[in-house]
C-alpha positions in Angstrom: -20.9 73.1 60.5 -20.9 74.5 64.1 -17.6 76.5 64.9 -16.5 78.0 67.7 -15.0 81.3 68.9 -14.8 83.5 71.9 -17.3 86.5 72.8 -16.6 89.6 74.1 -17.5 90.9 77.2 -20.6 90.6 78.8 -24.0 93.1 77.1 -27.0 93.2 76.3 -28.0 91.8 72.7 -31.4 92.8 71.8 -32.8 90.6 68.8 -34.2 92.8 66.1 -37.6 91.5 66.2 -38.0 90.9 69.6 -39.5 94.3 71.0 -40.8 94.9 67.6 -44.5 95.3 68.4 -43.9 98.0 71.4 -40.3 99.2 70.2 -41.0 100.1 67.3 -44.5 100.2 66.7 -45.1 97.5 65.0 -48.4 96.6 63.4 -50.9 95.5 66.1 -51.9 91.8 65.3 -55.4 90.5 66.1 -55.9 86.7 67.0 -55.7 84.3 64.3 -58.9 82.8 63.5 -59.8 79.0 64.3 -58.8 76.7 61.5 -62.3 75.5 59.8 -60.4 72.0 59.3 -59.3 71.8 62.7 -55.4 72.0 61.8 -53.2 73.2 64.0 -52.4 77.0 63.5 -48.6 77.2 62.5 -46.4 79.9 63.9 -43.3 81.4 62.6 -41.0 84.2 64.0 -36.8 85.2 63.6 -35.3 84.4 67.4 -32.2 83.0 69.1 -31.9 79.7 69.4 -29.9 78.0 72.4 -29.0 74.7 73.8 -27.0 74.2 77.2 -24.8 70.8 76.8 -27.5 68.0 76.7 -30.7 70.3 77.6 -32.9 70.6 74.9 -32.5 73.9 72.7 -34.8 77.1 73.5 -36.3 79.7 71.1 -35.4 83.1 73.4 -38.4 85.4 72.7 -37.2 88.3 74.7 -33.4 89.9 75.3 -30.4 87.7 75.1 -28.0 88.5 77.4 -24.7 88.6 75.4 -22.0 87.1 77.8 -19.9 84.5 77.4 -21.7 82.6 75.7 -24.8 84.4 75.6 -27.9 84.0 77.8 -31.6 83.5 77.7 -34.2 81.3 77.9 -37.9 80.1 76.2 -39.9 77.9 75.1 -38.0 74.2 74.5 -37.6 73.5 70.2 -38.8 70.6 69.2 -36.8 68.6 65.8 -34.0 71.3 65.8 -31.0 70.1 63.9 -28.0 72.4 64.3 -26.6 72.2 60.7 -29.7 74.0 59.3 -28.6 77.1 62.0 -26.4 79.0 59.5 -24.9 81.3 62.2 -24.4 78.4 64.7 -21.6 78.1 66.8 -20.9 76.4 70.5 -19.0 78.4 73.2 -18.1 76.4 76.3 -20.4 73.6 75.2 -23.7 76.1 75.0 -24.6 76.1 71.1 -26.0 78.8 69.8 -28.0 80.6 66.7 -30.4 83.0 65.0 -32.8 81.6 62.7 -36.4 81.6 61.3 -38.7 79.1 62.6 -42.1 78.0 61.2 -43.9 75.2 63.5 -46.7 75.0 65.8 -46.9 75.6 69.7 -48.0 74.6 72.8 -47.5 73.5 76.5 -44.2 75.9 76.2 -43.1 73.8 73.6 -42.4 74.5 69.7 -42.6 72.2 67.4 -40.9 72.6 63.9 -42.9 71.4 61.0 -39.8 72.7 58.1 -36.3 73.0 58.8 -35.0 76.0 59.9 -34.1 78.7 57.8 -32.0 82.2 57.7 -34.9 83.2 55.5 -39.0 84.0 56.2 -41.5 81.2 54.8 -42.2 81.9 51.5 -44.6 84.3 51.3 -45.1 85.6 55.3 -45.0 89.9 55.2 -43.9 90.2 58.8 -45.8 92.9 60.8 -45.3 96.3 59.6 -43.0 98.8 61.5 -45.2 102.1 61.2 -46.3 103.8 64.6 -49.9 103.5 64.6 -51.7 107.0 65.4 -53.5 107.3 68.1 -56.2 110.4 69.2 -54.7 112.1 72.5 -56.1 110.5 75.7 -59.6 112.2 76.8 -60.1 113.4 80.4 -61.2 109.7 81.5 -58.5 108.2 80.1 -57.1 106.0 83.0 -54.4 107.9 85.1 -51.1 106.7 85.9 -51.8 105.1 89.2 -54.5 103.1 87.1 -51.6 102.4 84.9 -48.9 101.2 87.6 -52.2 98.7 89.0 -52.8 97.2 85.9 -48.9 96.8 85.2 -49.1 95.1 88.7 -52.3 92.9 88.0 -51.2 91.5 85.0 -48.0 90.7 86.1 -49.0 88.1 88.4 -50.7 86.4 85.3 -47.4 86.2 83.6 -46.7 82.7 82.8 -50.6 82.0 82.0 -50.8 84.9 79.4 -47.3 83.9 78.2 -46.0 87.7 78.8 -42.6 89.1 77.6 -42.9 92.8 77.8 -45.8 94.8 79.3 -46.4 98.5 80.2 -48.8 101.0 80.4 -48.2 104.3 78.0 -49.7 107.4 80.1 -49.2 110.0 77.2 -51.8 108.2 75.1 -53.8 106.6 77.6 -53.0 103.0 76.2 -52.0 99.8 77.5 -49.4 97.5 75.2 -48.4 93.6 76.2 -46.2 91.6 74.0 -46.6 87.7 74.1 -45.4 84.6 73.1 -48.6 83.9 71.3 -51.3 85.6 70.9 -54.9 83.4 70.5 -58.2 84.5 71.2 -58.4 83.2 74.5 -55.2 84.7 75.7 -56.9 88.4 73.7 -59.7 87.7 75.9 -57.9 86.9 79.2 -55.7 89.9 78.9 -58.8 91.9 78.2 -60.4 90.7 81.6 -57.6 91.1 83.5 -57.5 95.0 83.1 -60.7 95.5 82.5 -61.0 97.4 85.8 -58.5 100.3 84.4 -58.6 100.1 80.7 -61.3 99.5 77.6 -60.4 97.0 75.2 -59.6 99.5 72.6 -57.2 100.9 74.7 -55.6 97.5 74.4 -52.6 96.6 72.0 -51.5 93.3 71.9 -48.4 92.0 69.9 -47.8 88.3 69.2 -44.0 86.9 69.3 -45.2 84.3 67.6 -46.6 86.0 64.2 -49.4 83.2 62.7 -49.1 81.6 59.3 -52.4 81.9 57.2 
């Protein structure tokens, strides 16, 4: 049952698992393999879920602003009912949620293939939260300027790589990009748009979307 009640003030609400590839060093995820049968690769992730009046909902896959009611925006949610959102509530006819999701995606669109649940699929191991180690940058590693230019560069790929966060790390020499979802030809894009500053090892990517084996 969806109830209401009034939030506070306006703040920022950062979802646990949002950042959790760059915030908190999460485990770097490589591209999930084609499916041999040709099935399509299932997704599933823990996100805020949000519907304006008649609009469809949208899985937020970066920070929710916390206003009144909260704010944000993603891909639309496909076969969403409401009463399987066990936080749900509507404020000033925007419903709202945290759930997690299992379906598949594409064209900005997610499509659930199970209800909706307040736990993980059975037996998904979410990304680990252990800072990977990393060898101090040599004296070619690329400088901060190269940094601010490929911060710059793959911005302006943004909606085509699906980015959320990105940033360039000039104590290690590395380059980190969170994205909606991370497939081998987005890996490969990514990888071609900075080639000019940065080696592919010097490359973590993180998927939103974590894939289902």
């Amino acid at each position: 049952m969806i109830s209401t009640r009034q939030k506070g003030i306006a703040g920022v609400l950062t979802l646990g698992l949002v950042l959790a590839g760059c915030a908190d060093g999460g485990a770097v995820l490589a591209a999930p393999a084609p499916d041999p049968l040709g099935e399509p690769q299932r997704y599933t992730t823990s996100a805020f879920i949000i519907q304006q009046g008649d609009e469809p909902p949208e899985l937020c896959l970066s920070t929710v602003m916390e206003s009144n009611p909260p704010q944000c925006g993603g891909p639309t949610v496909v076969g969403l009912d409401w009463a399987d959102v066990p936080d749900a509530e509507t404020v000033m006819g925007v419903t709202f949620g945290s759930a997690w999701v299992v379906g598949t995606y594409a064209d900005e669109t997610f499509t659930l293939t199970e209800p909706v649940s307040s736990d993980p699929p059975a037996g998904h191991v979410p990304p680990g939260s252990t800072p990977p180690t990393y060898s101090p940058p040599s004296g070619d590693a690329p400088s901060a300027e190269d940094g601010e230019a490929a911060m710059s560069a793959l911005g302006e790929h943004a909606t085509e790589v699906g980015l959320l966060v990105w940033s360039p790390d000039p104590t290690t020499g590395r380059f980190s990009a969170d994205v909606i979802r991370l497939d081998a030809s987005t890996e490969a894009r990514i990888h071609e748009i900075l080639a000019s500053w940065y080696e592919a090892d010097q490359i973590d990517l993180y998927s939103r979307l974590e894939p289902l084996r």
